[in-house]
LUMPAKOL-51492 format. One record per atom (N, C-alpha, C): residue in three letters; x, y, z. Coordinates in steps of 0.001 Angstrom, whole numbers, plus 500000, padded with zeros to 6 digits. Layout:
BEGIN
ALAXYZ;...
end
This chain:
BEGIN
UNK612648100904060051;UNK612251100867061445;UNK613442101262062321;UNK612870102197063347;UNK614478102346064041;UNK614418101028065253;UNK616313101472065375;UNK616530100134066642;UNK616127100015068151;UNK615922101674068148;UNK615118101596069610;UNK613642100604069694;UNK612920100930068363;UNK611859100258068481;UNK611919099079068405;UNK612857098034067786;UNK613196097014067730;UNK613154096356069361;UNK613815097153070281;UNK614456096894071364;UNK613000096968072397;UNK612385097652072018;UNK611190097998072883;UNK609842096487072769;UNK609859096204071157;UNK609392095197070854;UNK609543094030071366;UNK610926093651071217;UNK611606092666072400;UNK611298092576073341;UNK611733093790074030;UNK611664093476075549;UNK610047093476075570;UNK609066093624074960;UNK607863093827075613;UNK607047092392075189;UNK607861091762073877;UNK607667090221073548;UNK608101089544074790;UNK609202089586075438;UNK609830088921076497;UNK609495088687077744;UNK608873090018078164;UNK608188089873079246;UNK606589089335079343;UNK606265089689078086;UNK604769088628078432;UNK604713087641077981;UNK606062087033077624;UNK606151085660077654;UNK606426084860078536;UNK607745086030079277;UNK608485085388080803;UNK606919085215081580;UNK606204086215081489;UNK604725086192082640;UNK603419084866082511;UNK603836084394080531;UNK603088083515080543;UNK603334082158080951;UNK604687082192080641;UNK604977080663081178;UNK605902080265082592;UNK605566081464083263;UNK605814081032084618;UNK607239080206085216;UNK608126080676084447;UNK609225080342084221;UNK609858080691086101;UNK610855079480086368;UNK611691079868087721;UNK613050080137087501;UNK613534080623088329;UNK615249081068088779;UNK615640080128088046;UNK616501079899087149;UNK617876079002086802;UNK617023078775085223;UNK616014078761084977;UNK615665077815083984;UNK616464078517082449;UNK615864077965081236;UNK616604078861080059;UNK615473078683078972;UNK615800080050078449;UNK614980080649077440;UNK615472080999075887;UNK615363080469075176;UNK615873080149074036;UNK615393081290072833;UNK616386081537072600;UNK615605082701071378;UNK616128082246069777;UNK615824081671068964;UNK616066082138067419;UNK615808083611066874;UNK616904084265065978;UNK616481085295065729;UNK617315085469064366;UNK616411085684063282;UNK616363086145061802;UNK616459087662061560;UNK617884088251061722;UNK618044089899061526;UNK617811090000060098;UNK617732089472059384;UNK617513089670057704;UNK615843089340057779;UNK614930088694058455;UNK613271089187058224;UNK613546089831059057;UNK613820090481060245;UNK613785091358060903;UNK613635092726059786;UNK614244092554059323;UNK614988094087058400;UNK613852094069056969;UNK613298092815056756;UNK612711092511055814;UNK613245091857054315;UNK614736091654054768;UNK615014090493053909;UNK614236089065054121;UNK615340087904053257;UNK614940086865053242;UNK615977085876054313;UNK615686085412055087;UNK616222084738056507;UNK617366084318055637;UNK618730084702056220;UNK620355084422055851;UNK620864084801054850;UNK620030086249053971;UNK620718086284052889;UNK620768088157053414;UNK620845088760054577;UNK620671089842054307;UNK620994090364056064;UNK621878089765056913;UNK622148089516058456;UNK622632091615058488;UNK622054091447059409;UNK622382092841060361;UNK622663092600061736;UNK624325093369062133;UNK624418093259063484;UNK623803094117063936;UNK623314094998063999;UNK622555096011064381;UNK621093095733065004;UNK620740095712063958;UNK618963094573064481;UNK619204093756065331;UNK620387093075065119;UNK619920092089066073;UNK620537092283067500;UNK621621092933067457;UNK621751094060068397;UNK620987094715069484;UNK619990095144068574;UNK618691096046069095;UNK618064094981069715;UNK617206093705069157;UNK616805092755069869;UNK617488091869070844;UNK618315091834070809;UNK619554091312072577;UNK619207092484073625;UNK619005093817073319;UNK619485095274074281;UNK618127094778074702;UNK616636094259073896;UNK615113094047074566;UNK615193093207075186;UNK615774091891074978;UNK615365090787075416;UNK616208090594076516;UNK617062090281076595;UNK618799090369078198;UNK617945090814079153;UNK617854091906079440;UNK617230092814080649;UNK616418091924081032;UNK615200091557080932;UNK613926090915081443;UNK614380089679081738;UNK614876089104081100;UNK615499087717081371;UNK616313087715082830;UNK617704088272082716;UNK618554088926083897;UNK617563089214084741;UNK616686090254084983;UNK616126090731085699;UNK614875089105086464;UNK614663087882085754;UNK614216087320086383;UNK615226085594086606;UNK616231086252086580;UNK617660085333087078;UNK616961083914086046;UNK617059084057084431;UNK616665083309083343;UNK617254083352082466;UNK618345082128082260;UNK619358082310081321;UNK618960081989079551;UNK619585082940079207;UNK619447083300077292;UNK620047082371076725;UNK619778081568075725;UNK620330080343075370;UNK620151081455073626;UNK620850081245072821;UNK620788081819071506;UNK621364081188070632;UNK619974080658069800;UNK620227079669068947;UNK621005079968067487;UNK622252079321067199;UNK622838079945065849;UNK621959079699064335;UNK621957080218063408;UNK621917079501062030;UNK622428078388061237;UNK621596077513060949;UNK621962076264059935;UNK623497076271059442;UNK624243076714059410;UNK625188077041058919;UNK626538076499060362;UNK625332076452062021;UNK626649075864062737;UNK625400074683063411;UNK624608074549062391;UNK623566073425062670;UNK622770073836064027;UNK622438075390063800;UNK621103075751064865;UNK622108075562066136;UNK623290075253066299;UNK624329075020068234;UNK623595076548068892;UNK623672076269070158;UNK623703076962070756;UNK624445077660071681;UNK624407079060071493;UNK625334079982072366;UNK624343080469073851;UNK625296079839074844;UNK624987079722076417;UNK626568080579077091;UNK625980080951078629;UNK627148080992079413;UNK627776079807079770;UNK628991079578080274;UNK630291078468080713;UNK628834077939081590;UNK629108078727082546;UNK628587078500083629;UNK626734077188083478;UNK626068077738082979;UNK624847077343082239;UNK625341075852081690;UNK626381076388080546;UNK626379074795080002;UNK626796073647081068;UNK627769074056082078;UNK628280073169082613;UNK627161072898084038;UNK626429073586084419;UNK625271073438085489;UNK624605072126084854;UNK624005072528083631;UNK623198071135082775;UNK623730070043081965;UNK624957070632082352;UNK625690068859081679;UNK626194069357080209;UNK625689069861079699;UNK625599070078077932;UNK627279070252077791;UNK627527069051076748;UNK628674069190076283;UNK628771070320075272;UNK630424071156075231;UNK630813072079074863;UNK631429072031073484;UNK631331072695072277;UNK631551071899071168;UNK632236073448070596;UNK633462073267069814;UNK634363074065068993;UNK634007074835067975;UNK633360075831067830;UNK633186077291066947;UNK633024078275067676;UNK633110079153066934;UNK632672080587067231;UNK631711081476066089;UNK630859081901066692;UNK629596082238065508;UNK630626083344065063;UNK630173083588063759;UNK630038084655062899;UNK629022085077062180;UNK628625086123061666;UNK627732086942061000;UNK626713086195060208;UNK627789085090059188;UNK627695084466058192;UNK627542083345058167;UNK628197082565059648;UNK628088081359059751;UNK627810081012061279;UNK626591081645061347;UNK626179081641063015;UNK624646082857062989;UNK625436083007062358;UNK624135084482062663;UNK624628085518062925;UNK624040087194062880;UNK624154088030063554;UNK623794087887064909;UNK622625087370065481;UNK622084087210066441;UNK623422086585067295;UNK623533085142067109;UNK624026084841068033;UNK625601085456068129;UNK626549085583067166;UNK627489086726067479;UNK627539087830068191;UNK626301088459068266;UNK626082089482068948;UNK625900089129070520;UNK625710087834070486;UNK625207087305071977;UNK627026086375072473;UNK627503086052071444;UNK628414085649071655;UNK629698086722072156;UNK629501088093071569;UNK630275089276072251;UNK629561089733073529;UNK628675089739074035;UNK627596090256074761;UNK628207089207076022;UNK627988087929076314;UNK627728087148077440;UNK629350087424077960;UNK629236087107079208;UNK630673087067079707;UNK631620085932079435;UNK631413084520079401;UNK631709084011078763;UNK630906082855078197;UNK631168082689076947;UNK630359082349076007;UNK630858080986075556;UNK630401080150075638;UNK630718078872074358;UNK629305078286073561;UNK629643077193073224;UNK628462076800072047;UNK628285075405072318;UNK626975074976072147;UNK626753073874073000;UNK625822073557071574;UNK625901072152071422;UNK624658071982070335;UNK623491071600070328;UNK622944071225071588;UNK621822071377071981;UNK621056071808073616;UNK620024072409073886;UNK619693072604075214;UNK618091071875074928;UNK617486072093076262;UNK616206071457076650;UNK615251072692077259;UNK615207073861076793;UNK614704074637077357;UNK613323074998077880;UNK612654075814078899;UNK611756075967079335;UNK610726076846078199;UNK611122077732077788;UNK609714078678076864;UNK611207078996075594;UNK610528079691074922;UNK611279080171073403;UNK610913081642072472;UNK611607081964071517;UNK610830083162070638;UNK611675082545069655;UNK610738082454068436;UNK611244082226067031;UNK610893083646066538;UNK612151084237066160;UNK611786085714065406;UNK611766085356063865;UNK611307084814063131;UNK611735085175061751;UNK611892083359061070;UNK610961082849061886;UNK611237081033061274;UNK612721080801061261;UNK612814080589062643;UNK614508080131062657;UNK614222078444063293;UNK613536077824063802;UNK612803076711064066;UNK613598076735065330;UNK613478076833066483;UNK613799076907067613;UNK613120075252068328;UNK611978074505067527;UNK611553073501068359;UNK612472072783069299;UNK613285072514067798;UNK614664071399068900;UNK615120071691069619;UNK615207073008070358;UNK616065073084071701;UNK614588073376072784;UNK613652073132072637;UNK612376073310073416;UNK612142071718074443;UNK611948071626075583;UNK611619070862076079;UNK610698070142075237;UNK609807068389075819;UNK609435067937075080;UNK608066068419074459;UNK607332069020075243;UNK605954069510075410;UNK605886070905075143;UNK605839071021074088;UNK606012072943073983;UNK603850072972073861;UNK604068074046074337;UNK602387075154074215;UNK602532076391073767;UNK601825076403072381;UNK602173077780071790;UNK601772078733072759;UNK602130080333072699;UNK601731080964073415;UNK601609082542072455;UNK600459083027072461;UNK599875084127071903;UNK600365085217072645;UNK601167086508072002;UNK601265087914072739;UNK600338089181072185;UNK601256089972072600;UNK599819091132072155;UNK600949091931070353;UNK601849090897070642;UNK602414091719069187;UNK603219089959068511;UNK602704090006066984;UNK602793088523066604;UNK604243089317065110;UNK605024090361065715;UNK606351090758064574;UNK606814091439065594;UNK608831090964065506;UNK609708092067065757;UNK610040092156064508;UNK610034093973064356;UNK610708094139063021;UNK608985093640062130;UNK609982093309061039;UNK608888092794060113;UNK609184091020060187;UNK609670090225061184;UNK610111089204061247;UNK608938088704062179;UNK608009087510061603;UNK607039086829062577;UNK607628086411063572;UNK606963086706064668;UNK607228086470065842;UNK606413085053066471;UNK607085084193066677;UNK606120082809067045;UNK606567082644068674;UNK605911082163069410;UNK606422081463070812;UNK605743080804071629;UNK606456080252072757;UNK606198078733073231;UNK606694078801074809;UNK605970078516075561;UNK606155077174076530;UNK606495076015076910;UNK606880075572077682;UNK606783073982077548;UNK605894073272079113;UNK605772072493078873;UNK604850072024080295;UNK605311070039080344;UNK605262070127081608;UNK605693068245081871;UNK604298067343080989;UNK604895066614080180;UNK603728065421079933;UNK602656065050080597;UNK601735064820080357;UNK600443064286081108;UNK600845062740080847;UNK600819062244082128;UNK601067060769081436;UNK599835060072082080;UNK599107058678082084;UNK598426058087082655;UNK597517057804081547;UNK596238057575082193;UNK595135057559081184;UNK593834057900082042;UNK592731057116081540;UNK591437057747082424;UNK591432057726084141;UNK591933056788084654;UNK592614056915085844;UNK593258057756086135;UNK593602058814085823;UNK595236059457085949;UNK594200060479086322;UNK594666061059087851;UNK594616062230087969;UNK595288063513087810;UNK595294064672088124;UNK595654065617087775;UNK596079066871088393;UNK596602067880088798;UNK596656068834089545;UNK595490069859088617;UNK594951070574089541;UNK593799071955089028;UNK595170073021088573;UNK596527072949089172;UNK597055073760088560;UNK598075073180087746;UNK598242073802086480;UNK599346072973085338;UNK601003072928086316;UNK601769071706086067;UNK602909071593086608;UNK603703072530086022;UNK604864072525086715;UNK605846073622085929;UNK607104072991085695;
end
C-alpha cells in the first residue's frame, strides 16, 4: 500500500470522527497506532517509521485545524504512557514521567509523534474526549469514563482494524432523572 494512501485514510478516519463526536477547542484525542498491522505484520514484531509517519501527516492536520490536541499512545513496552505537548500536559495537571519513545520501546507511532510535536514529553495517563485504535493497541484507558463506539465509512488504515470512540458525561439519576433532548458534551 503506498503512504500517501495511508495518509488520506487517516485524515479521512479523523475527520468523521472529529464531526462525530463533536469535540471543542482544547479537548484531546487519543490515537493508538500499530505500524506493523498497519503494514500487515503482527502488532510489535514488525514497526515501520514510515507508516506510521504516513498516519501522523493524516491525522495532525484535522486535529490542528480544529485547535484538538493529539495525545499518542506508546506500546506496552513504556506501559501504553502517553506522548502529549508540555503545554497540554501541564494545562491538565498530568504529571510528566522520564522516557523517550523509541521504535522498539514506544512504538513507531509515538516516536514519530515524539519528533513531530514541538515539545514533547510523556505522561502516563490522559482522560480523553474521542480515540482511534489502529491495529488493537487498546486505547480504552486513556478514554474518558463513558466511551460510545463510533462507526466510519472505512473500518482499516492500512490493513490494521480501525476501531473508534467517543466519550459522553454519565447519565446519572434514575426514573426521576431527567434529561437534555440533546446528548451533553
Amino acid at each position: 500500500m503506498e503512504l500517501s494512501e495511508l495518509t488520506a485514510q487517516a485524515r479521512r478516519a479523523t475527520e468523521e470522527l472529529l464531526e462525530a463526536a463533536h469535540l471543542e477547542t482544547g479537548d484531546i484525542f487519543v490515537v493508538g497506532c500499530s505500524s506493523s498491522e498497519i503494514t500487515g505484520g503482527r502488532i510489535g514484531h514488525h514497526s515501520s517509521m514510515e507508516a506510521a509517519a504516513a498516519v501522523l501527516a493524516g491525522v495532525l492536520p484535522p486535529l490542528q485545524e480544529q485547535g484538538v490536541y493529539l495525545a499518542a499512545q506508546c506500546c506496552e513496552h513504556l506501559n501504553r504512557a502517553i506522548v502529549l505537548e508540555r503545554e497540554v500536559a501541564k494545562t491538565y495537571g498530568y504529571q510528566i514521567v522520564a522516557a523517550i519513545p523509541q521504535p522498539h520501546a514506544g512504538g513507531s507511532w509515538a516516536t514519530n509523534c515524539w519528533h513531530t510535536f514541538q515539545d514533547p514529553v510523556l505522561v502516563e495517563e490522559v482522560q480523553a474526549a474521542a480515540g482511534m485504535d489502529i491495529g488493537g493497541t487498546l486505547i480504552g484507558m486513556h478514554l474518558r469514563r463513558v466511551a460510545v463506539p463510533v462507526r466510519l465509512s472505512i473500518d482499516h488504515i492500512g490493513q490494521a482494524i480501525l476501531l473508534c470512540a467517543r466519550t459522553r458525561p454519565p447519565f446519572i439519576g434514575g426514573a426521576r432523572a431527567v434529561y437534555s433532548e440533546e446528548e451533553p458534551r
